[in-house]
C-alpha positions in Angstrom: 48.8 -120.7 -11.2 50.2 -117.6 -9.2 50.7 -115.7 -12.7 46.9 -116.3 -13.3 46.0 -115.4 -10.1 47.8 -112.4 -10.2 46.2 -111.4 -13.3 43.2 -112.4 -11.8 43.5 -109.9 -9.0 44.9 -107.7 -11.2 41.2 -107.3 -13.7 38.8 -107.2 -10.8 41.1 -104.1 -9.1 40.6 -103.1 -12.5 37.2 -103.3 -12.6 36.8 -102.4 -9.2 38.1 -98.7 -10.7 35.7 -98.5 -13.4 33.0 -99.0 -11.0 33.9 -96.4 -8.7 34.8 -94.1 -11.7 31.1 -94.6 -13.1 29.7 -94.0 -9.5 31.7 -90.6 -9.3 31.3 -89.2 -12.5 27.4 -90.7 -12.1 27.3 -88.3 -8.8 28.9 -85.6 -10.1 26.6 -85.2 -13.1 23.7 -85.2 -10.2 25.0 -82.6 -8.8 26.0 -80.5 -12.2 22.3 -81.1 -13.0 20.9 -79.9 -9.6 23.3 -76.6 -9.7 22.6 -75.6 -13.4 19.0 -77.6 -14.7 20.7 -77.3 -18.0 19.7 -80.6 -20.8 23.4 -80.8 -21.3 23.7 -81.9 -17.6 20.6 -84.2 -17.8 22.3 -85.5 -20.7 25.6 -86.3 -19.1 23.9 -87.5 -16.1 22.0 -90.7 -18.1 24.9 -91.2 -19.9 26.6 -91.7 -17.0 24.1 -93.7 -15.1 23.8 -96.0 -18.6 27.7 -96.6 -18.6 27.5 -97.9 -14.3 24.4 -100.0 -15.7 26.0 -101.8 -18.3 29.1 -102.3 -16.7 28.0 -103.7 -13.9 25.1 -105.7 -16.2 27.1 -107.1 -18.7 27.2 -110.4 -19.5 30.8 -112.6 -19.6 33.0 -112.6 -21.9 33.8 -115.9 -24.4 37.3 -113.9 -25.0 39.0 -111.1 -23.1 42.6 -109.6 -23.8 45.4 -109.9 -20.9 47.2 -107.1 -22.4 48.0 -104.8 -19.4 48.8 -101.6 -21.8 45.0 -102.2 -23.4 43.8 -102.3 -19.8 45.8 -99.6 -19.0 44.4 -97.9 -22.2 41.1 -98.5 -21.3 41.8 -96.8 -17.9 43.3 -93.5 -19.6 41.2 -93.3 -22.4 38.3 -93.1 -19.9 39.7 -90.7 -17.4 41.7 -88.0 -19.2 38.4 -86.1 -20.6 37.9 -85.4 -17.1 41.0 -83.0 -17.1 39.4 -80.9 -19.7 38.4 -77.5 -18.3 35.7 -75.2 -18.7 36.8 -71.8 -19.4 33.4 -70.0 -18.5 31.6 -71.0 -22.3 28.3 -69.4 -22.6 26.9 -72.7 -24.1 25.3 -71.1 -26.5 27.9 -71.8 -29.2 28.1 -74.6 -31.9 30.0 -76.9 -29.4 26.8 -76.9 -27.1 24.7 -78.6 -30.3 27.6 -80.9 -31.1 27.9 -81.9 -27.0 24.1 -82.8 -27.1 24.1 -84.1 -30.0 27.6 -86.6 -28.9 24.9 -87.4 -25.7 22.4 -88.6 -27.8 24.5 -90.6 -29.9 25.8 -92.3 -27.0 22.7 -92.9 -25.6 21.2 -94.3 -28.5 24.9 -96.6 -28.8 24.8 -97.2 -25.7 21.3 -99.0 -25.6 21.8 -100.8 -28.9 24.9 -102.3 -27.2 23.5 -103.2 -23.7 25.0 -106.3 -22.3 27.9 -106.3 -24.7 29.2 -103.0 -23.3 33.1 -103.5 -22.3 36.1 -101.2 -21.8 39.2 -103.3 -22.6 38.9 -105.2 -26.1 36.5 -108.5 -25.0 34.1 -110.2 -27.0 30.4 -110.3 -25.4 28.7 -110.8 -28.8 28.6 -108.9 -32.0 26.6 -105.6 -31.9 24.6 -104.9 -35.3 21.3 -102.6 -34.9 21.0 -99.0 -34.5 24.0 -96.7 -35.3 26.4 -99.9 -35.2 24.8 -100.5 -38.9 26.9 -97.5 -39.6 30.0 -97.7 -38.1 31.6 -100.5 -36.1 32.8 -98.1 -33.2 29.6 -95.5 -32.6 30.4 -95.3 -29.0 33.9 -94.1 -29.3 32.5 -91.4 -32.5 29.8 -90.4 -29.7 32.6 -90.1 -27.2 35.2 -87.7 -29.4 31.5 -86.0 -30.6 31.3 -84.9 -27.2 34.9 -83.8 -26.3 35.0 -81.8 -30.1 32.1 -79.8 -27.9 33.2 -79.3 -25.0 36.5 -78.0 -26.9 34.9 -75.6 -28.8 33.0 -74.3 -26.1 36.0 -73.3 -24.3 38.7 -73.7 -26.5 42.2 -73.6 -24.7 45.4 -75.5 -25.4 44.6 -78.2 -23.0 41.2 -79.1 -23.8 42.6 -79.1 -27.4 45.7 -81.5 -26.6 43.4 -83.6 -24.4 41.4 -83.9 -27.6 43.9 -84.9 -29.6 44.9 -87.3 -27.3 41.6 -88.9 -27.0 41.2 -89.3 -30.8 45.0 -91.2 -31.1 43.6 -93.8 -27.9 40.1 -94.1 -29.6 42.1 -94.8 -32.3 44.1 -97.3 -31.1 41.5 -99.2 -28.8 38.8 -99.6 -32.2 42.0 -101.1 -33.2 42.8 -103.7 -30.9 39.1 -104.6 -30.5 38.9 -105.3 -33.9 42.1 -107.2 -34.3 40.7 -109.4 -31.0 37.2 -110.1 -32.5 39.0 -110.9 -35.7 38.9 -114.5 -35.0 35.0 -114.5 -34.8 33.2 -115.5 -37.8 29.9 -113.6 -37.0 32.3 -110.4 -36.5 34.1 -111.0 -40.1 30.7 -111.1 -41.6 29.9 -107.9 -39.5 33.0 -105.5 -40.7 32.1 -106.6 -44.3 28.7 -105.1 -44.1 30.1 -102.0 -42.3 33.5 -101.1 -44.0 33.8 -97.8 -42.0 34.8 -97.6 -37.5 33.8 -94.3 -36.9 33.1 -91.8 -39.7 30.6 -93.1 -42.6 31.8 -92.8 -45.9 35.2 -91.8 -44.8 37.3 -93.5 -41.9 
């Protein structure tokens, strides 16, 4: 009973983070957007908004891992993109298109996925329509879409490692989720109608 209730306490602190890390990042696109009026900081700033929506919307969980390295994965995956720095870009480059374009596809992810949205590998339902008819992990392609922009927009060593980084956690967490939801008929029938998690045709 005290090991559950540990772990108990130990999730909703978890949680707790996510929310306040939505909420920040949420505010701090406002204010981007104010500063700049750009549709890259628009962009960001409905992402954003979406990702504190959902997670505060979504609906229980029939299975959730206890894994504290997925939690803690889950935790780093989502807050090491914010150590990338700018380097002065002129947004005008390639990586500009491919950021906006990363938005869009997480937008568009994002709202196919609703109340099934989760951070740690869970099972809220299987996800089929939109870009999920593609690949089984859109959100995490939108995601690395994104930070491949950013990098090349102001390409420096650390925005490059961070990006590597992000690609080997993405990686890892498609992984797990998949290896959770295993167990699920609905989700077996799923993954054989889309073979590929992130790029079509290829991976």
């Amino acid at each position: 009973m005290r090991i559950l209730t540990l772990r108990g306490l130990g999730k909703a602190a978890v949680n707790l983070l996510f929310v306040l890390l939505f909420a920040l990042l949420a505010l701090s696109s406002y204010r981007q957007l104010i500063a700049s009026g750009s549709l890259r900081s628009l962009g960001i700033l409905a992402v954003n908004m979406l990702f504190l929506t959902l997670f505060l919307s979504r609906r229980p969980a029939t299975q959730e891992t206890d894994a504290p390295g997925l939690w803690a994965l889950g935790v780093l995956g989502s807050l090491l993109p914010l150590l990338m720095r700018p380097t002065g870009g002129s947004g005008s480059t390639p990586g500009a298109a491919l950021q906006l374009a990363g938005l869009a596809m997480l937008v568009t992810s994002l709202m196919s996925l609703r109340t099934r949205f989760a951070v740690v590998p869970a099972n809220r339902g299987v996800c089929g329509t939109g870009l999920y008819r593609l690949v089984r992990h859109p959100i995490y392609l939108s995601e690395l879409t994104v930070l491949l922009g950013v990098t090349l927009d102001n390409p420096t060593p650390g925005n490059l490692t961070i990006l590597v980084i992000e690609c080997a956690l993405q990686w890892v967490r498609a992984r797990a989720e998949e290896q959770l939801l295993g167990t699920d008929p609905q989700y077996a029938a799923y993954r054989r109608r889309v073979r590929y998690r992130l790029i079509p045709g290829l991976l």
